[in-house]
N, C-alpha and C positions, 0 to 999 in steps of 0.2 A: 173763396177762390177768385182770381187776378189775373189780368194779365198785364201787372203794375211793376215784376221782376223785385227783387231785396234791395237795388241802389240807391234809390229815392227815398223820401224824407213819408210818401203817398200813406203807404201802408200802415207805418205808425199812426198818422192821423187817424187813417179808419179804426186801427184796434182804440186809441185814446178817446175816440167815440164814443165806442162801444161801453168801455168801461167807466166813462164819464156819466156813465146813463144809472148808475148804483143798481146795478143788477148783479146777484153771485150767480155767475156762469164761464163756462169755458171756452176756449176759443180757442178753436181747431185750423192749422191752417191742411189746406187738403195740398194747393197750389199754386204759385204767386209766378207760373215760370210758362204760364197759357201761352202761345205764341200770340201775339197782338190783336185783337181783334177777331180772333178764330173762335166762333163760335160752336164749331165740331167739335173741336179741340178739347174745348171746354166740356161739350158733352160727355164727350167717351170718358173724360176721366172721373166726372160728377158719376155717372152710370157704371163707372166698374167699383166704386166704394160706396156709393148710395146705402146698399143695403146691409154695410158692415156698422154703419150709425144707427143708435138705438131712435126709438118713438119720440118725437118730440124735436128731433133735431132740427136746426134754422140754417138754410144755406145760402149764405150771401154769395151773389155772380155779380163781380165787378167786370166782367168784360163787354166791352163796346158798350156800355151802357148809354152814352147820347150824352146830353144837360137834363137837366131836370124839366126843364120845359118842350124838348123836341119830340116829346110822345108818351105815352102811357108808362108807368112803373108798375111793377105786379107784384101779388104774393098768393103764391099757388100751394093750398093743402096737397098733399099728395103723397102714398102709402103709409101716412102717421108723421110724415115730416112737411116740413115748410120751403119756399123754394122764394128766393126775391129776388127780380131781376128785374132787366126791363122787358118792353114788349117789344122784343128782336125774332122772336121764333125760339129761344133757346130751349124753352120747354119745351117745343114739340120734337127737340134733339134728342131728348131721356126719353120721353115716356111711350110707354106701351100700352094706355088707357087713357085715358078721361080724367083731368085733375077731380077732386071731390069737392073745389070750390074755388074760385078767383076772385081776386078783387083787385081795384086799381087804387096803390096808393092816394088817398087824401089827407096825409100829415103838413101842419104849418112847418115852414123852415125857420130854423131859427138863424138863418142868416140870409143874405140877398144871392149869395154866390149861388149860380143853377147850374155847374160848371163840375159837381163833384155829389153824384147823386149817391154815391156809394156810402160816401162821408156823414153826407147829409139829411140821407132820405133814408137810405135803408138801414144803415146802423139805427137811429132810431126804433124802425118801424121791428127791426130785430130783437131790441130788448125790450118794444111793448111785448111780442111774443110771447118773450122767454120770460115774462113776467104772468103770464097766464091769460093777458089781455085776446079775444078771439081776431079771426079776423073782418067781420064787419062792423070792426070800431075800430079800425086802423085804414079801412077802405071802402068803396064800393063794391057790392057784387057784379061780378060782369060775366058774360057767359062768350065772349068770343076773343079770342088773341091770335096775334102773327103766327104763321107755322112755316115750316121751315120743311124740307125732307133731308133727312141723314140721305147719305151713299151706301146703297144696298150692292150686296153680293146678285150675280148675276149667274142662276142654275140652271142646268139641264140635264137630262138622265145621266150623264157620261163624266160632268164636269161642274167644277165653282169657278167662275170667273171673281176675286174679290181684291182688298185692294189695301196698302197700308198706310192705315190712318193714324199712328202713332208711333214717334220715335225715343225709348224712355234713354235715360242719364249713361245707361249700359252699352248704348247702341242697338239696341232690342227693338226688332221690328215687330210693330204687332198689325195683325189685320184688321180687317171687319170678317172675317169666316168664324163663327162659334162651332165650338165642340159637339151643340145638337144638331147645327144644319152639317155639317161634316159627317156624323153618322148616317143623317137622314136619306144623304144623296148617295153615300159613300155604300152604304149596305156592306159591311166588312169584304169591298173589295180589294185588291190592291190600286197601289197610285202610286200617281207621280205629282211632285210640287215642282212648277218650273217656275220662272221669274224670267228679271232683266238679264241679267246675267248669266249666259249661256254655257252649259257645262257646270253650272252650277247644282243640276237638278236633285231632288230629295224624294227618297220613297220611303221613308220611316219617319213615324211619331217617337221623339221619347219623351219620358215622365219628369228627368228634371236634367236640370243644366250638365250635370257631372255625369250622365249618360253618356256624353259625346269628352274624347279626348280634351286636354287643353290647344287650343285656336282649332278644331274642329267645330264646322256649323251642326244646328240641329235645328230641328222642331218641337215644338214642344206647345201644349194649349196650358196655357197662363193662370193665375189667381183670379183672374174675370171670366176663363171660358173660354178664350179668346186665342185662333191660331197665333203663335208667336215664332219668329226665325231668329237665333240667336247664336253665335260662336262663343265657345267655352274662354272664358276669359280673354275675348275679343268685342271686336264691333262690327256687329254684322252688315248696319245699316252704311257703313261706309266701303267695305270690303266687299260689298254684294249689291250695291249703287239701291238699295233698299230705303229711297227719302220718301216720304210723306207723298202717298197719291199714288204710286209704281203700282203697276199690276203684279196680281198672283193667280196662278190660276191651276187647279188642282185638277185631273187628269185620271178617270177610275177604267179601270179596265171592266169590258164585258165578261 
C-alpha cells in the first residue's frame, strides 16, 4: 500500500524489486490511491482488510516513508502478519494491542540511493520474510516506536459526536462510528443522524445500498463495521458536502 497513485513509472520498480528477489509469492495490491502523505488514510484502509489476509501476510506501507537515512524503518509481527513501514506512528494508527515484536531494519543497500526506501529497503526486507527468514535477522529488536492517536468518536449517554474519515471511489462516506459503539450508546433507541447539511437528517439504518430508492441517501454499516452514508447510485459525499474530516453526529432519544 502507496500513496505513489498508477501514473508513475515508482510502483513497477517496487513490484520489479520484489520479484527480482526470486521468491514465489504474491503480490497483492490493497491501494496505490492513499491521499499523499495521510497516514490515517492509510490506516483505516490497512485495518478494514487486515483480517481478511491469511497468517503469514507482509504489508509493505510506502506512505511518507522519509529517505532511508531520516529515521528508523520497522517490521512489526502483529496478529500472524508482518507490518513494514517506517517509524512515522503508522502502527499505532491500526492496532489495538501491543505488536508481538519490532525491530528496526538493519539490511545493507544495494545501492547508494536513500531516497526510495520502499524500493530499497523494504522490498528486500519483504522477501527475506516471505522466505521464512525471522525477524531478528533482518533487524534489531527495539521495544519503543512513534505513536500517533487516530481521531476518536466523541460519546455521551444521549449522543456520538464522530466524523468522516474516508471518501471511497462511490462517493461513499464512511465514519469512525462502529456498529458496536453505535449499539453500545445507542441501547435500541431511536435517532437521529444529522450532518453538514441541514434537512438532510437520517433516522434509519439499512442493511444494503438497494434498500434506499435510486439517488435516495441511506445508512448503512459497511464490510468494516463501520457507519457508512451513501445514495443509491449516487455520490453522497458531494451532494451532502460529506469530505474527509466533516462532523457526524448521532442524536438518541431518552
Amino acid at each position: 500500500m502507496t500513496d505513489l497513485g498508477y501514473d508513475d513509472y515508482y510502483l513497477s520498480m517496487i513490484k520489479a524489486k520484489i520479484y527480482s528477489q526470486d521468491i514465489d509469492c504474491q503480490v497483492i495490491d490493497i491501494s496505490h490511491e492513499i491521499e499523499k502523505f495521510n497516514l490515517a488514510e492509510a490506516a483505516f484502509v490497512l485495518k478494514s482488510v487486515m483480517s481478511s489476509f491469511p497468517k503469514g501476510t507482509i504489508h509493505i506501507i510506502g506512505v511518507s516513508p522519509g529517505a532511508v537515512d531520516e529515521g528508523r524503518h520497522l517490521a512489526f509481527s502483529y496478529l500472524n502478519q508482518y507490518i513494514i513501514s517506517a517509524d512515522n506512528g503508522f502502527f499505532s494508527l491500526i492496532a489495538d494491542h501491543h505488536p508481538d515484536m519490532v525491530v528496526e531494519l538493519n539490511l545493507k543497500l544495494e545501492t547508494d540511493d536513500v531516497n526510495f526506501p520502499t524500493r530499497d529497503l523494504y522490498a528486500p526486507a519483504a522477501a527475506l520474510l516471505a522466505r521464512g527468514i525471522t525477524l531478528e535477522v533482518i533487524g534489531n529488536q527495539i521495544t519503543d516506536h512513534q505513536r500517533r492517536a487516530m481521531l476518536q468518536p466523541v460519546i455521551g449517554d444521549g449522543y456520538i459526536k464522530g466524523s468522516i474519515t474516508y471518501v471511497d471511489n462511490y462517493g461513499n462516506a464512511i465514519s469512525n462510528i462502529s456498529k458496536e459503539l453505535f449499539s453500545r450508546i445507542g441501547k435500541n433507541r431511536t435517532f437521529i443522524i444529522g450532518f453538514v447539511q441541514q434537512g438532510y437528517d437520517m433516522n434509519h439504518i439499512d442493511i444494503r445500498y438497494s434498500d434506499a430508492s435510486e439517488g435516495d441517501r441511506l445508512a448503512l454499516f459497511n464490510s468494516a463495521g463501520l457507519l457508512e452514508i451513501a445514495i443509491n447510485h449516487g455520490n453522497a459525499s458531494n451532494l451532502l458536502g460529506l469530505e474527509k474530516g466533516e462532523t457526524l453526529i448521532i442524536s438518541f432519544d431518552d
